[in-house]
GUKOLNU-169364 format. One record per residue (C-alpha): residue number from 1; residue in three letters; x, z, y. Coordinates in steps of 0.02 Angstrom, whole numbers, plus 50000, padded with zeros to 5 digits. Layout:
BEGIN
<atom num="NUM" residuo="ALA" px="X" pz="Z" py="Y"/>
...
//
This chain:
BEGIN
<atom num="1" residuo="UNK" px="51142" pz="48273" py="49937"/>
<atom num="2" residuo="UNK" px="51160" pz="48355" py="49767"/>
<atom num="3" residuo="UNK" px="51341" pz="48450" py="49738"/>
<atom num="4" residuo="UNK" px="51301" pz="48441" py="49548"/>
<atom num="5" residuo="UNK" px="51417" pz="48343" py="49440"/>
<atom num="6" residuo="UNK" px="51337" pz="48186" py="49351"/>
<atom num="7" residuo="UNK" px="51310" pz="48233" py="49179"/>
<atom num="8" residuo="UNK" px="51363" pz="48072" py="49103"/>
<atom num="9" residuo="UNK" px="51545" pz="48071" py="49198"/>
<atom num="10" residuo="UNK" px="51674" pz="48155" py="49102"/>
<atom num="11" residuo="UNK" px="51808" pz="48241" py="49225"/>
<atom num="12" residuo="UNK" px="51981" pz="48191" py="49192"/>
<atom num="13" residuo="UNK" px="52099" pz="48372" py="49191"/>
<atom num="14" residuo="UNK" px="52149" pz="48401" py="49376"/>
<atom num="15" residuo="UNK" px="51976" pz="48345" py="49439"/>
<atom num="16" residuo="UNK" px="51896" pz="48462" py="49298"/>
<atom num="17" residuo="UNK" px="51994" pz="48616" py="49336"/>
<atom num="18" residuo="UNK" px="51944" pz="48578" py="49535"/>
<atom num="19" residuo="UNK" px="51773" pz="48558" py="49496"/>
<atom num="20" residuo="UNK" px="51741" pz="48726" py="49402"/>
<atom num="21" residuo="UNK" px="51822" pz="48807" py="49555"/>
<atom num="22" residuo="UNK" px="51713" pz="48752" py="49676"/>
<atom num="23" residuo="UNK" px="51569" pz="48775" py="49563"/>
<atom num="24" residuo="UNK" px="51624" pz="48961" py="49541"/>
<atom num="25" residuo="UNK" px="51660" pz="48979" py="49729"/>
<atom num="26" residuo="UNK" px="51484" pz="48905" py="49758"/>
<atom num="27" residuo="UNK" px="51401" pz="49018" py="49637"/>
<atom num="28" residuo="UNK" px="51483" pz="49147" py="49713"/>
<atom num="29" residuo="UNK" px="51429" pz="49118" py="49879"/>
<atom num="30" residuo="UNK" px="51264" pz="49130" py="49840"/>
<atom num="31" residuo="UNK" px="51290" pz="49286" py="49750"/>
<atom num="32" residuo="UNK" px="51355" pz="49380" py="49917"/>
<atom num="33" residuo="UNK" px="51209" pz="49293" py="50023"/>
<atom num="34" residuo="UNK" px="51081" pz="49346" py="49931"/>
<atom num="35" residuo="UNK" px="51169" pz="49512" py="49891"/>
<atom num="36" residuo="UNK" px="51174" pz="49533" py="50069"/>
<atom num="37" residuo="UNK" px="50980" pz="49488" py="50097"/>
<atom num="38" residuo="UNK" px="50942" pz="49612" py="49949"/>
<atom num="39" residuo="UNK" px="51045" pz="49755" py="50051"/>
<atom num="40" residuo="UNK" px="50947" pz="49723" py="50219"/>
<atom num="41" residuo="UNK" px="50779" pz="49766" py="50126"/>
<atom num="42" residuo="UNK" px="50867" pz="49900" py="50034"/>
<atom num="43" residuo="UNK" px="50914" pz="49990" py="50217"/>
<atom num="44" residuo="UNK" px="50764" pz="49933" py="50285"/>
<atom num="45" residuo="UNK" px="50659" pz="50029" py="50155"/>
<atom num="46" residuo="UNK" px="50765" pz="50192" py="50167"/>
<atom num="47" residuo="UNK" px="50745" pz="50192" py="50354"/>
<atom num="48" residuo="UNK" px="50561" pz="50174" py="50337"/>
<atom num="49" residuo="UNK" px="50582" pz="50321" py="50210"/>
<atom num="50" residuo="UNK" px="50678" pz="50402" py="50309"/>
<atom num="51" residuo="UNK" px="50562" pz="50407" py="50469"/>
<atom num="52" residuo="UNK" px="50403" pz="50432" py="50331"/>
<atom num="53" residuo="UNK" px="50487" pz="50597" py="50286"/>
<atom num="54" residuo="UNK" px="50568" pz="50643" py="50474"/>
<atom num="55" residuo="UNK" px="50386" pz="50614" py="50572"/>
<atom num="56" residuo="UNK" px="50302" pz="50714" py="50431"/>
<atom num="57" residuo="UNK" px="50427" pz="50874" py="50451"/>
<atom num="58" residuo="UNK" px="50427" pz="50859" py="50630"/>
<atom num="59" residuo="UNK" px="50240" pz="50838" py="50666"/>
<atom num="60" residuo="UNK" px="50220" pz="50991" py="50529"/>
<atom num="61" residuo="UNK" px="50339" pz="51088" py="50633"/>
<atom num="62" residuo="UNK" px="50291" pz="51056" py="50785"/>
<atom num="63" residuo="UNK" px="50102" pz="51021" py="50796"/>
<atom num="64" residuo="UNK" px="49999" pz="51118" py="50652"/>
<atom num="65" residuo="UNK" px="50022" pz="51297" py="50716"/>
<atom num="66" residuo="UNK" px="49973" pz="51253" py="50891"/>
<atom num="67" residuo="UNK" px="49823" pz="51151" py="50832"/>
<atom num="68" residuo="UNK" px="49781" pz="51304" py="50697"/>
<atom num="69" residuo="UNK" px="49791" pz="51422" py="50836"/>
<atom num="70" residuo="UNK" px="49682" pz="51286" py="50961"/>
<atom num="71" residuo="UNK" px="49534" pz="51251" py="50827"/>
<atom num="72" residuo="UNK" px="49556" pz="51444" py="50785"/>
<atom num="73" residuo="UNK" px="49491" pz="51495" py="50962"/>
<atom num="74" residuo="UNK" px="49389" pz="51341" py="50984"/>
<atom num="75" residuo="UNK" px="49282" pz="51406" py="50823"/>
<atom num="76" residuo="UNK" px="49306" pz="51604" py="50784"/>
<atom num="77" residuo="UNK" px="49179" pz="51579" py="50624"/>
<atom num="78" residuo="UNK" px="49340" pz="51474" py="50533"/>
<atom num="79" residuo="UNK" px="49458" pz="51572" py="50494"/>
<atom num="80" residuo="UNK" px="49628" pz="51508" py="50533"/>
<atom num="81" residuo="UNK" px="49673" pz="51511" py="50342"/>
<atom num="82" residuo="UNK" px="49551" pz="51390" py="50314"/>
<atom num="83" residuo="UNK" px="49611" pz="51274" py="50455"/>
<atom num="84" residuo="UNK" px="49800" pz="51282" py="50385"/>
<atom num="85" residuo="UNK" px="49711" pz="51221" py="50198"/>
<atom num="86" residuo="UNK" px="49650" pz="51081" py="50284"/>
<atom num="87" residuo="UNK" px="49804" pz="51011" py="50402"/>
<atom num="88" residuo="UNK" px="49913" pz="51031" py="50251"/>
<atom num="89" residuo="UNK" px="49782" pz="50909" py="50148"/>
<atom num="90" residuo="UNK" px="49807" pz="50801" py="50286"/>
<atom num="91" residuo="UNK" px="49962" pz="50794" py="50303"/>
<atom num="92" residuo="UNK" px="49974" pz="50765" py="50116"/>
<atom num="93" residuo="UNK" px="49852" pz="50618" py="50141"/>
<atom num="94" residuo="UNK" px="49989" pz="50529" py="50258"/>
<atom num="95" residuo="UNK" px="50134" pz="50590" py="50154"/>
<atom num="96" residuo="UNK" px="50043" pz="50481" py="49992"/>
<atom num="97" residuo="UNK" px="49993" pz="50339" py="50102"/>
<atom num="98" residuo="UNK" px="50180" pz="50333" py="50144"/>
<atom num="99" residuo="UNK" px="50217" pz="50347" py="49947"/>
<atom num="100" residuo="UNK" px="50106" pz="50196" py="49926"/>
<atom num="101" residuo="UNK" px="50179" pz="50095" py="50046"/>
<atom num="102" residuo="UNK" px="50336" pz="50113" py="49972"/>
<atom num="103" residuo="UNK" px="50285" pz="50066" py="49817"/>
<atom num="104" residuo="UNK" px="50239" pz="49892" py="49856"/>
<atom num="105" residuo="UNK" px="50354" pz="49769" py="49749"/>
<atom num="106" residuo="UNK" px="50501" pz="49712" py="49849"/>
<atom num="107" residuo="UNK" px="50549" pz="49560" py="49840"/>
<atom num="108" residuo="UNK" px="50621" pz="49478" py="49703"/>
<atom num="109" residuo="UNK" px="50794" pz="49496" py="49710"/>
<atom num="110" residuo="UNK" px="50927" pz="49337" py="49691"/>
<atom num="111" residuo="UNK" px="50799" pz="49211" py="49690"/>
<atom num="112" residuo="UNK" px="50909" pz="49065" py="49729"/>
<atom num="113" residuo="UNK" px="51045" pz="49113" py="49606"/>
<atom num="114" residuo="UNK" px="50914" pz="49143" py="49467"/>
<atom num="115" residuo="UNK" px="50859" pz="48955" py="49504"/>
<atom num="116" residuo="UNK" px="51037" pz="48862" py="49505"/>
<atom num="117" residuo="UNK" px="51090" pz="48961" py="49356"/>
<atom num="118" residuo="UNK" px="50943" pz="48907" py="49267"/>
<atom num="119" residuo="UNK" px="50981" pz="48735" py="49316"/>
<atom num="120" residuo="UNK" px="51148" pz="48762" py="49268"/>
<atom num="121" residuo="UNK" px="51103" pz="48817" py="49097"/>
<atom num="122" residuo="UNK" px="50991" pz="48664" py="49081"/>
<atom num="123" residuo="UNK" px="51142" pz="48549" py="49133"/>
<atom num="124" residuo="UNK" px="51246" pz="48635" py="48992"/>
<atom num="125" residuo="UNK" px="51125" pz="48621" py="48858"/>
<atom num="126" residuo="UNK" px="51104" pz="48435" py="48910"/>
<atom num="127" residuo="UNK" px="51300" pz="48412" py="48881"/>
<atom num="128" residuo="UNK" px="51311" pz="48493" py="48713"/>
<atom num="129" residuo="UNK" px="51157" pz="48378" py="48653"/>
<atom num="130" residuo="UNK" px="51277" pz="48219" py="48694"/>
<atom num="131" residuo="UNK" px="51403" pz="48182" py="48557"/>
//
């Protein structure tokens, strides 16, 4: 069922002033649903930065002087220097696969509301055309 007015009836004053309320509170709805949608990928793309960023600190902390000092005895021609070049260029590796990830294009944000109020638009132009 469509909500939108016919464009050839002409609402009499009450009925006019009712209409553009609901129309408004409709709009509006849509507004905070998709407002809310827009926030959910918002937090949902800090948290994945978030845990990006955490896991890299953490496993840099935790891991890379152990595994320096393991491939250190493992092969006494490297010296550990060397190794600690090449787990940081790792880790940088991850750290810009991460970065690319995030830069994927969300998205698009209001789709819906974009849509009606190009409708809506339409509709008006069609009612100043009339005489």
């Amino acid at each position: 069922m469509n909500d939108a007015p016919d464009p050839g009836s002409e609402p009499s004053g009450g009925d006019w002033k009712a209409a553009a309320a609901e129309f408004a509170q409709a709009r509006l709805d849509l507004i905070r649903h998709e407002a809310r949608a827009a926030g959910r990928e918002a937090a949902r793309r800090a948290a994945t930065a978030v845990v990006i960023v955490g896991s890299a600190v953490l496993f840099w902390i935790l891991m890379v002087a152990g595994l320096i000092g393991l491939i250190a005895a493992a092969r006494p021609d490297w010296p550990w220097y060397h190794i600690s070049l090449v787990a940081g260029g790792l880790h940088l590796l991850v750290g810009v696969a991460g970065l690319f990830y995030l830069r994927k294009p969300a998205p698009p944000a209001f789709p819906l509301t974009r849509s009606e109020l190009a409708k809506d638009q339409e509709w008006l132009e069609t009612l100043k055309r009339k005489p």
